[in-house]
DRENDO-1510 file (C-alpha; in Angstrom, 1 decimal, always signed):
<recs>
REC; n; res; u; v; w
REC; 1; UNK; +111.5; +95.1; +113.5 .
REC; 2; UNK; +111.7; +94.7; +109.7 .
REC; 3; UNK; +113.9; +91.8; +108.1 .
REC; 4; UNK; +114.8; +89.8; +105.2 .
REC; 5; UNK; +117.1; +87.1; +104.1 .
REC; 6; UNK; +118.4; +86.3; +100.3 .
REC; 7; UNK; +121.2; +84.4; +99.4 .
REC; 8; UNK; +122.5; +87.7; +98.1 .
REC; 9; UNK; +122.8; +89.6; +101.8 .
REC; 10; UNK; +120.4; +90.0; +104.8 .
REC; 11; UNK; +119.0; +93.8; +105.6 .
REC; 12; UNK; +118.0; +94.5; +109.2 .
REC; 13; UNK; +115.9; +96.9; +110.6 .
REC; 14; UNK; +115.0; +98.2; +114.2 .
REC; 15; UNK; +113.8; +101.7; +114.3 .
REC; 16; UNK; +116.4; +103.5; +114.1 .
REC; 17; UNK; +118.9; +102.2; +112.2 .
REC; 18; UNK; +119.3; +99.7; +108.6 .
REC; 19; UNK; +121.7; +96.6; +109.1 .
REC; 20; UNK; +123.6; +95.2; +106.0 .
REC; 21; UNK; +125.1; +92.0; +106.0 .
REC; 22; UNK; +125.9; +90.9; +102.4 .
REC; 23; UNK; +125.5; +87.4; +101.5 .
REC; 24; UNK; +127.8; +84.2; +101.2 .
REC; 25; UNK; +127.4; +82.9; +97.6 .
REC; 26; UNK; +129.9; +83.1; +95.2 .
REC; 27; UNK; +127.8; +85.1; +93.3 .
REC; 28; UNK; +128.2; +88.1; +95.4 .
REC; 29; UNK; +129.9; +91.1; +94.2 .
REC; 30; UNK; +133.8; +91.2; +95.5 .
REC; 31; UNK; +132.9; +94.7; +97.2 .
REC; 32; UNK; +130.3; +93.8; +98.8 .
REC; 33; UNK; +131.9; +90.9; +100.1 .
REC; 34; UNK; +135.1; +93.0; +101.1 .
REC; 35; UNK; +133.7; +96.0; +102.3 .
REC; 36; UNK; +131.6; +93.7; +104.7 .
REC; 37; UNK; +128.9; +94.8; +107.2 .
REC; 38; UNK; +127.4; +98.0; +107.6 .
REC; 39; UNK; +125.3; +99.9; +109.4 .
REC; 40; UNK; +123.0; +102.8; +107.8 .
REC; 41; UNK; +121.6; +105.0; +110.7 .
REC; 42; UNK; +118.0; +106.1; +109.8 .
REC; 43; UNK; +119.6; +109.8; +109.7 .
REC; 44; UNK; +121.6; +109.1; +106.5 .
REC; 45; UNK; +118.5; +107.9; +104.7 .
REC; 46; UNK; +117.0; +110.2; +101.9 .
REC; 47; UNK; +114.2; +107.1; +100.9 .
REC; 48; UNK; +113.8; +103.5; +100.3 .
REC; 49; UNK; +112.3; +101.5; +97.2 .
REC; 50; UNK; +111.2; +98.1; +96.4 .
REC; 51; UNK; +111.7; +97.6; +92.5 .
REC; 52; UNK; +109.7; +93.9; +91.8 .
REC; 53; UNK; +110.6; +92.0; +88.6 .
REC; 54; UNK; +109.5; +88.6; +86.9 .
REC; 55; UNK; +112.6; +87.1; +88.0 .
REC; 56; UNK; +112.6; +88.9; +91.1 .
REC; 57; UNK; +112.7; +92.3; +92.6 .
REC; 58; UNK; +115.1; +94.7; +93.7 .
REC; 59; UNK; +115.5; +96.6; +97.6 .
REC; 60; UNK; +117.4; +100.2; +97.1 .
REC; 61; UNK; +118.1; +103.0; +99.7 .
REC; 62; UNK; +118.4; +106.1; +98.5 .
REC; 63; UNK; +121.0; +108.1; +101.3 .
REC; 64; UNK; +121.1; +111.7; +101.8 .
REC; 65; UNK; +124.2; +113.3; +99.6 .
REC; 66; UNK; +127.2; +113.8; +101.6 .
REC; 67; UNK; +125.6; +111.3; +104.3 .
REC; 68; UNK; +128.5; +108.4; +103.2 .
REC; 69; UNK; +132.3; +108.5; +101.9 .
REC; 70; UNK; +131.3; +105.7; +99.6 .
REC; 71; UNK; +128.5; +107.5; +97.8 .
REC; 72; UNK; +130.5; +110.4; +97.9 .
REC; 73; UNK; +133.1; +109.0; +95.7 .
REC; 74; UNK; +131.4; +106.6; +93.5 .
REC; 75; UNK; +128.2; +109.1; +92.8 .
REC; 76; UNK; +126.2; +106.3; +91.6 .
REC; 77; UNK; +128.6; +104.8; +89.4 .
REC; 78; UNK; +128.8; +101.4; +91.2 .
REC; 79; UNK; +127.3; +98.6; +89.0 .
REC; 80; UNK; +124.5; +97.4; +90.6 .
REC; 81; UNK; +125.8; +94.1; +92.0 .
REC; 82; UNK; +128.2; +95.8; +93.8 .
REC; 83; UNK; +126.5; +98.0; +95.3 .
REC; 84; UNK; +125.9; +97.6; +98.7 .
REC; 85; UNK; +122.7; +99.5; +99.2 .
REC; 86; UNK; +120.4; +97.1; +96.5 .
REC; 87; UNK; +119.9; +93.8; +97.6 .
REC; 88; UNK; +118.5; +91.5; +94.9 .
REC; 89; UNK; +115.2; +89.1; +96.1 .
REC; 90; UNK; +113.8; +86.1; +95.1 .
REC; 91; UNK; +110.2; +86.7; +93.3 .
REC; 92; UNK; +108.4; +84.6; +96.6 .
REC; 93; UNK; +110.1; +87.5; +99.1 .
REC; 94; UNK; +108.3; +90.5; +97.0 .
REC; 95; UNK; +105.9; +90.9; +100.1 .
REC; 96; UNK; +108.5; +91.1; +102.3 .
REC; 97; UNK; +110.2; +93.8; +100.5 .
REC; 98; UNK; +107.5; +95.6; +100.0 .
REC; 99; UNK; +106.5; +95.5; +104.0 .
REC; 100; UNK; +110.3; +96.4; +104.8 .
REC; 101; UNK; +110.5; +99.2; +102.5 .
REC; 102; UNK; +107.1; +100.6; +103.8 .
REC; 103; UNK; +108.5; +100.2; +107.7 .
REC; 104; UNK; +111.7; +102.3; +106.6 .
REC; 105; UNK; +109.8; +105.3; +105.2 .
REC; 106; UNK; +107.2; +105.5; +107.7 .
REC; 107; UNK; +109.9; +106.0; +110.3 .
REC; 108; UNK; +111.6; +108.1; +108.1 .
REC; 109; UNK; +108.3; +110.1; +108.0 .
REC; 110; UNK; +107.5; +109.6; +112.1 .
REC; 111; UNK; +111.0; +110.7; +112.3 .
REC; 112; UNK; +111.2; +113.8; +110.4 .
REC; 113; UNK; +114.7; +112.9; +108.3 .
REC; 114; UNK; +115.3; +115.8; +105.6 .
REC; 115; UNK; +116.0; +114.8; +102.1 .
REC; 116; UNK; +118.6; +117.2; +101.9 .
REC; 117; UNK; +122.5; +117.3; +102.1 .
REC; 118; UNK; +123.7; +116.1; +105.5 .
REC; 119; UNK; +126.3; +118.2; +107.1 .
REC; 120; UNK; +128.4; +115.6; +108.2 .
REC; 121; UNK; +129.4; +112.1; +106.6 .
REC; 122; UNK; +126.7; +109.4; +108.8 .
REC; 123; UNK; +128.9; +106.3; +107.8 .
REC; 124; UNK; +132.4; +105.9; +108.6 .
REC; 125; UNK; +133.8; +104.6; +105.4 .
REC; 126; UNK; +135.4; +101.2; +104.9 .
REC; 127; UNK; +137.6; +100.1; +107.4 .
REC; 128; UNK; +141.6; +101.0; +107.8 .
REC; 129; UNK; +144.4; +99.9; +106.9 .
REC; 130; UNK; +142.6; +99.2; +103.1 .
REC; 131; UNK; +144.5; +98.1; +99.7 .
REC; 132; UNK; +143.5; +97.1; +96.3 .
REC; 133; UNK; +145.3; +96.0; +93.4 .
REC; 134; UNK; +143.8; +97.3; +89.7 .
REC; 135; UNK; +144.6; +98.8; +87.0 .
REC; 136; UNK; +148.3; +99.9; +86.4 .
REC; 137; UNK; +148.8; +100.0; +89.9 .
REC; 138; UNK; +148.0; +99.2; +93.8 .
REC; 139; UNK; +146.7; +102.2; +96.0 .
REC; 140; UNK; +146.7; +101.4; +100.0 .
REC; 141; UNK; +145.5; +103.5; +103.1 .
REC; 142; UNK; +146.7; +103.3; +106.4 .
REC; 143; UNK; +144.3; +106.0; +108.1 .
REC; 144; UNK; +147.5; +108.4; +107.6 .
REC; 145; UNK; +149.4; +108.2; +104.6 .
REC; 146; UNK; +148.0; +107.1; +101.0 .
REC; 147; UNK; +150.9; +104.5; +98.6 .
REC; 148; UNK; +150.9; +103.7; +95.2 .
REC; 149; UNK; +152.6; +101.2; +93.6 .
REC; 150; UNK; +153.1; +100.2; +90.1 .
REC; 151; UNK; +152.8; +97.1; +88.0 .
REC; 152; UNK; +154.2; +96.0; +84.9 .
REC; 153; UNK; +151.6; +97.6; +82.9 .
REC; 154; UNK; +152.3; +101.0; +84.1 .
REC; 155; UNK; +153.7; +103.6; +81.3 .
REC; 156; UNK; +157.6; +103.8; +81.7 .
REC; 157; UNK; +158.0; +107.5; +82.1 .
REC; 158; UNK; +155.2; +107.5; +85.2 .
REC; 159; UNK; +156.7; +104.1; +87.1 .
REC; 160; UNK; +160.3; +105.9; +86.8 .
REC; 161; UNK; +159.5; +108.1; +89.8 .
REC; 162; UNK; +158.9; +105.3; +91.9 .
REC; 163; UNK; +155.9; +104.9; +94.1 .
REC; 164; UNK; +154.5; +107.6; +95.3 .
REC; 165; UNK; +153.4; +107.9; +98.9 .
REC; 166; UNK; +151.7; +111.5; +100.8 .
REC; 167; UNK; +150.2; +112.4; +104.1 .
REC; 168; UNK; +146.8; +112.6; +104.4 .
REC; 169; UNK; +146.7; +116.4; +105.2 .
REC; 170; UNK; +148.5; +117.1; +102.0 .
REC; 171; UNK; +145.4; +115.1; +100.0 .
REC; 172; UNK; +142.2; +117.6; +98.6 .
REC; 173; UNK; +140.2; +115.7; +97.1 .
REC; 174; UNK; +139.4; +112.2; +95.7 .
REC; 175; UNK; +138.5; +111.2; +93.0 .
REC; 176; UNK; +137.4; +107.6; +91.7 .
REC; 177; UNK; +136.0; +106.9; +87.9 .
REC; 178; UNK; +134.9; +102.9; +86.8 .
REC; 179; UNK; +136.1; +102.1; +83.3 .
REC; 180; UNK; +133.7; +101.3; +81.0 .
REC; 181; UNK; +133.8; +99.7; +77.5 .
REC; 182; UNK; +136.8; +100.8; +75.9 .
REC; 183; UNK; +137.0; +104.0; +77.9 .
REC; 184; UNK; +139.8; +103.6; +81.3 .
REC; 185; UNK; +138.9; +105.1; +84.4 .
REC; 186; UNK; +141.2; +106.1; +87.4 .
REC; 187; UNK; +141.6; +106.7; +90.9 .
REC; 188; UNK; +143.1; +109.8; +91.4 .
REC; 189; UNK; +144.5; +112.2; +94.3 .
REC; 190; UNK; +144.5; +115.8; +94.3 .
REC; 191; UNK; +147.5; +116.6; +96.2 .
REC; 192; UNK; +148.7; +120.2; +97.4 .
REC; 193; UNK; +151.3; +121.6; +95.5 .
REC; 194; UNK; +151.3; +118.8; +92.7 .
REC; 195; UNK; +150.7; +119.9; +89.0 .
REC; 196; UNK; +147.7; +120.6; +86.7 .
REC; 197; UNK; +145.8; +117.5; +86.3 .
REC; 198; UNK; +147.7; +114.8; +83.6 .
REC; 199; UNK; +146.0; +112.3; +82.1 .
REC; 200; UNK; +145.5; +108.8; +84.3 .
REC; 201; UNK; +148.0; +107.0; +82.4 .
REC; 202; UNK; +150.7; +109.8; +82.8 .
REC; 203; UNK; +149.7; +110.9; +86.2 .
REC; 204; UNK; +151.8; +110.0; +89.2 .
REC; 205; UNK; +148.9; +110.6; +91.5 .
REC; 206; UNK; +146.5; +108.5; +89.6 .
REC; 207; UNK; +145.6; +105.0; +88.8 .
REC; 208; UNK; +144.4; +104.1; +85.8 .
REC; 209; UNK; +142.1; +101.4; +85.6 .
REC; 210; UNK; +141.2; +99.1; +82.6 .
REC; 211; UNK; +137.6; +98.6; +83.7 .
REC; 212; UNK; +137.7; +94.8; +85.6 .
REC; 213; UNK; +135.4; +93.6; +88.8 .
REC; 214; UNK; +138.6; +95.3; +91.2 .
REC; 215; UNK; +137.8; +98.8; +89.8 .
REC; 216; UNK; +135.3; +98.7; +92.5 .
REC; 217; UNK; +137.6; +97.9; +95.3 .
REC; 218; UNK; +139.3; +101.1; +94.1 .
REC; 219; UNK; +136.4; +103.3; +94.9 .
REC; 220; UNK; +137.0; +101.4; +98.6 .
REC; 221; UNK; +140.5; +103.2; +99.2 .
REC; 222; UNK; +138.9; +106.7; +97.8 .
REC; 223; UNK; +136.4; +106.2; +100.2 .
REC; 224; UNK; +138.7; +105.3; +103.2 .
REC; 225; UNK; +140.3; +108.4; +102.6 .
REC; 226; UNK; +137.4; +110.8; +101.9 .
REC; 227; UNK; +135.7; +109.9; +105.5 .
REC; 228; UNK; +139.2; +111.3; +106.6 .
REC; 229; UNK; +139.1; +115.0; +104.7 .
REC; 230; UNK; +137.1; +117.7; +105.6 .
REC; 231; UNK; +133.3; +117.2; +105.0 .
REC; 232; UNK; +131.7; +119.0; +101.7 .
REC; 233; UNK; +129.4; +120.7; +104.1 .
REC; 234; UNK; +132.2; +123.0; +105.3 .
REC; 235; UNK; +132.3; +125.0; +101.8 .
REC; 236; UNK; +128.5; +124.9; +101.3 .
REC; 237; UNK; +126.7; +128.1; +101.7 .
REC; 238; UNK; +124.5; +128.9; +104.4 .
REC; 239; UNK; +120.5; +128.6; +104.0 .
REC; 240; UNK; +119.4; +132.5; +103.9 .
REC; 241; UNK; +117.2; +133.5; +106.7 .
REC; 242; UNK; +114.3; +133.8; +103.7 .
REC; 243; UNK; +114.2; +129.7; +103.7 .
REC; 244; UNK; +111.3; +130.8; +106.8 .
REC; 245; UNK; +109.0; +131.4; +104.0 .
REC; 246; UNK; +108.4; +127.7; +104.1 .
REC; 247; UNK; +106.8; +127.4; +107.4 .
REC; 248; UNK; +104.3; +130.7; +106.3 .
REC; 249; UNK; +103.1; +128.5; +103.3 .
REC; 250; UNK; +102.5; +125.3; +105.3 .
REC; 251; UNK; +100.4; +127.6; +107.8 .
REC; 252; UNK; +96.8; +127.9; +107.1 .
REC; 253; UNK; +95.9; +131.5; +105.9 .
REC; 254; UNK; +94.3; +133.2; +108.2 .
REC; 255; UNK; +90.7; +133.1; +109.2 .
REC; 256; UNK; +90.2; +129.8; +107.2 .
REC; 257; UNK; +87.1; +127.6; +108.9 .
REC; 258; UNK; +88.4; +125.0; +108.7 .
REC; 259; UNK; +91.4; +123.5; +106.7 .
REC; 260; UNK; +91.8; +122.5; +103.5 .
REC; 261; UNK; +91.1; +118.3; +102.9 .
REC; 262; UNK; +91.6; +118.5; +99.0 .
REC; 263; UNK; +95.5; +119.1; +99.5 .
REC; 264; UNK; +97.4; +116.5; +97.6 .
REC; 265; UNK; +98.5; +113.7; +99.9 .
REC; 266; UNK; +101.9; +114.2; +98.1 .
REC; 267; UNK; +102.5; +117.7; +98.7 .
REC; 268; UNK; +101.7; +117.4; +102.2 .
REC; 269; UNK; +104.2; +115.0; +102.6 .
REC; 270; UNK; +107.0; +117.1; +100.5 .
REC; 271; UNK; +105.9; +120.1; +103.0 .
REC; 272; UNK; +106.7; +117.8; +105.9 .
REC; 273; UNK; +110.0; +116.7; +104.8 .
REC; 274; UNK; +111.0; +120.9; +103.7 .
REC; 275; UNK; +110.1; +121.0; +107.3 .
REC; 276; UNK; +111.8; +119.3; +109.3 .
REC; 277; UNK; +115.0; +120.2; +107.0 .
REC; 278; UNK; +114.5; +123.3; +107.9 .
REC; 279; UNK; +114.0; +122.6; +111.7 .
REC; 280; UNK; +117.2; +120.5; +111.9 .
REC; 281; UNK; +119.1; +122.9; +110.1 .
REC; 282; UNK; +118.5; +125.4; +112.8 .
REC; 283; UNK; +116.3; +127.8; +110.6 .
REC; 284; UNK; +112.8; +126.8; +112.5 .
REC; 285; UNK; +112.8; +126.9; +116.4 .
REC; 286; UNK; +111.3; +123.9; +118.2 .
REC; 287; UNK; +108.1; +126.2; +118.4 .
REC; 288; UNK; +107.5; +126.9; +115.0 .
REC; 289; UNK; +108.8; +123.7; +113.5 .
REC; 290; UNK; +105.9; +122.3; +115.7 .
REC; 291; UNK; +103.2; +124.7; +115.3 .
REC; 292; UNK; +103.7; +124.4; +111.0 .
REC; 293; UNK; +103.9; +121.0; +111.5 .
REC; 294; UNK; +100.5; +120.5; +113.1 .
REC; 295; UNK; +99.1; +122.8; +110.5 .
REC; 296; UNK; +100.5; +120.2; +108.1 .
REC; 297; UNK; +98.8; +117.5; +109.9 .
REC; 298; UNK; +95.4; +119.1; +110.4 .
REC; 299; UNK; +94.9; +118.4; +106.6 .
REC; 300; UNK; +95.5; +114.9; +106.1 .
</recs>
């Protein structure tokens, strides 16, 4: 068990998965605060970092793409104080960070998680029924059907349709973009049948957003919905049945004495990772994923 407590949130963890609970202070990012507690399961984890600083350090996990709605929309474009997978520490707690981070990815190693793109979202997205208010505009989710309402600063010629409400079948894809400087960003629905893209302000499927702390809460709704389409996975092509190539090269050639002990530490680890990707993908049987693995091994 691995913990640590800072005024800006407490992260948990037991083995097998990472608990989030994000801090009381008012200096805690509204997401954070609204999207509430989480929990990552070690699956969805691509790595862990501890970042220290003068005035304190900094936790990240790194999940695996297409592992969580939330990442899935926002692609990194959260500030960091809202993000809930960096928790900010205190420059006394740097050893505990440290020890934390190094419990994460030695089960992630112990554990064989791949790297790669999971094949199914890990986290289920913030919670339903969801609503935020930014922008030019208020976007809500019910689990079913998606609203959006408009405010007095929407353009005249969009807000004359009303607000717009569709099913979630009709939705393909989600999109969420934070404004920044004196460039607006939007939430925006691709819905079946609508028209070629317009820009935010004109677009009846879009909200435009003028770059304030709620832009974030935004990105909540997209994600609410995303967790709800079809995964990314399902249009991603299959690994070709060449991908075995990877267990030959972690073998040891044949007729070697004994094996290799200059191989970089590094490497080793990379090949293990490639490995069990491959083995939880389906390409390597339990057999060979274990034989290439102890070859791996043997030259630590």
């Amino acid at each position: 068990m691995a913990e640590i407590f800072q005024s800006d949130g407490t992260w948990t963890f037991d083995g097998s998965a990472i608990r989030i609970v994000p801090g009381r202070e008012r200096g805690v990012h509204l997401v954070r605060q609204t999207l509430g507690e989480l929990t990552v399961p070690l699956a969805a984890v691509a790595g862990v970092s501890f970042e220290p600083g003068r005035k304190g350090g900094r936790l990240r996990l790194r999940l695996r793409d297409g592992a969580d709605p939330l990442s899935q929309v926002t692609r990194g474009r959260l500030p960091d104080a809202a993000d809930p997978y960096q928790l900010r520490t205190e420059p006394d707690r740097s050893g505990v960070a440290e020890y934390f981070a190094e419990e994460v990815r030695t089960a992630l190693l112990l554990e064989q998680v791949p790297e790669g793109p999971a094949d199914r979202y890990l986290l289920p997205g913030p919670a339903v029924p969801v609503s935020a208010g930014a922008g030019d505009g208020t976007a809500s989710f019910d689990g079913e059907r998606v609203r959006l309402e408009w405010n007095w600063l929407t353009d005249d010629g969009k807000a004359s349709g009303g607000p717009r409400e569709f099913p979630l079948r009709d939705i393909r894809a989600v999109e969420w973009l934070p404004g920044v400087g004196l460039e607006n960003g939007y939430l925006r629905f691709e819905v079946q049948g609508s028209p070629a893209k317009a820009r935010p302000k004109y677009d009846p499927n879009a909200i435009e957003l003028y770059g304030f702390k709620k832009d974030g809460l935004m990105a909540l709704v997209g994600a609410a919905v995303v967790a709800r389409l079809p995964h990314p996975a399902a249009d991603r092509p299959t690994a070709p049945p060449l991908a075995k190539v990877a267990e030959a090269d972690a073998l040891p050639p044949a007729g070697d004495a004994a094996p290799d002990r200059g191989d970089d530490h590094d490497t080793l680890l990379r090949r293990l990772r490639e490995l069990g990707e491959l083995h939880h993908s389906g390409i390597l049987t339990d057999e060979e994923f274990a034989a290439a693995k102890q070859a791996i091994l043997q030259r630590f």
